[in-house]
C-alpha positions, 0 to 999 in steps of 0.5 A: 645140863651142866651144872655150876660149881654153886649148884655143885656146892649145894649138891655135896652138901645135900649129899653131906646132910643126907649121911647124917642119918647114917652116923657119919658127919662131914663138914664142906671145905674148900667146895670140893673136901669136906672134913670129918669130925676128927680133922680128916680130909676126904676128897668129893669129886663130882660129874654130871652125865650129859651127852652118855647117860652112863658116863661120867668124869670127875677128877680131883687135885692129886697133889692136895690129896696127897698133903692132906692125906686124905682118907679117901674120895667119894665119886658123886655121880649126877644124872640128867634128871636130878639123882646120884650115884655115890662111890666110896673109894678108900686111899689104899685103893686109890693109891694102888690105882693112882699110876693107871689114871689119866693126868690132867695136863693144866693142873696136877689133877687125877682124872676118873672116868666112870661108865655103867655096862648093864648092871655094873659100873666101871672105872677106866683104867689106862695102859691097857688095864682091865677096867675096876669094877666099882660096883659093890663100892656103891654107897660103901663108905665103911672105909670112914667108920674104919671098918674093914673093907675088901679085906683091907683095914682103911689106914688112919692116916695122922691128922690134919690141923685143927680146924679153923676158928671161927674168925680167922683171917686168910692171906692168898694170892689170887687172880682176877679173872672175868670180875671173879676173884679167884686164888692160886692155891687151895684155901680152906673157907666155908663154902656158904661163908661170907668175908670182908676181903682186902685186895692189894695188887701185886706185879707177880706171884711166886712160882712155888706154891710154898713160897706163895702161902708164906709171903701171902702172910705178910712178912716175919712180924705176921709170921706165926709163932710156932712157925719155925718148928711147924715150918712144913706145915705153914710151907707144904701143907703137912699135919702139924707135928 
């Protein structure tokens, strides 16, 4: 059975708490990221296996991977009776990757496709590319302690923005759709958090994503104050400098 994106949330963080007992700790954001303890971002894609017990497909926001500069993505792979597969997958990887994955036509997203052969477990590649054995990736996730990796050394990227503080307050355009409030860009709450949420409506949103973050504040008097010198960071997403 398919899994709601609530059971979802419970299940990264699950998975989440279980790392604990291995050193690492991440934190949920945005019901798909979770966070290090240093600020980095790291994406959790997950699939459940339904009709082929060894197939999964998972996909995640490529462009958010990207503004973010993820340090990578682990691929949670559920199957029909409750157990999971986890996949570490560092962003050197998955950039060299990045052009032999299927695009999602709806949204900017990289789509994965994962299948087991016996004892090996695959991840399709397109264009005629011989599919990446994932198999010895199986729980590795050496790449987060920065620990060399398939002769690789997992590039620590700038950090992201200092986390929120504990009562901040979020502007965001957002969409009504079947009674459930649901915004047009990624927002960074906590998952299991609750929020008093004032609701103005609007005729249209802006195209651009950029132009949305900064209108959704209000207008120049609720503009931060370091606005003008971290402008790509209010505007794009970028680490602030």
């Amino acid at each position: 059975m398919r899994k709601t994106k609530d059971e979802w949330s419970h299940i990264r963080q699950r998975y989440l708490q279980g790392l604990e007992s291995t050193g690492l700790r991440l934190t949920l954001r945005d019901r798909t990221w979770a966070c290090t303890e240093s600020g980095h971002w790291v994406a959790l894609p997950g699939g459940t296996a339904t009709k082929d017990p060894d197939h999964w497909w998972l996909c995640y926001d490529r462009e958010a991977f990207q503004r973010r500069n993820a340090l990578g993505a682990i691929l949670l792979c559920m199957s029909p009776d409750g157990s999971w597969l986890d996949f570490g997958l560092a962003a050197a990887v998955l950039r060299e990757i990045e052009s032999r994955l299927p695009v999602g036509r709806a949204r900017p997203q990289l789509n994965l496709n994962v299948f087991r052969r016996g004892s090996r477990f695959e991840l399709q590649l397109t264009g005629g590319h011989a599919p990446l054995d994932i198999t010895s990736r199986r729980g590795d996730l050496s790449w987060l302690a920065g620990r060399e990796h398939a002769g690789m050394v997992a590039e620590r990227p700038a950090p992201v923005s200092e986390p929120a503080p504990a009562n901040p307050e979020s502007r965001f355009f957002a969409k009504v759709t079947k009674g459930a409030l649901r915004p047009l860009d990624p927002v960074d709450l906590a998952a299991d958090g609750v929020y008093v949420v004032h609701a103005r409506k609007v005729g249209a949103a802006p195209a651009s994503a950029s132009l949305r973050r900064i209108l959704a504040r209000g207008g120049p008097a609720d503009l931060p104050p370091d606005f003008a010198e971290q402008h790509d960071h209010y505007a794009h997403g970028a680490p602030k400098r």
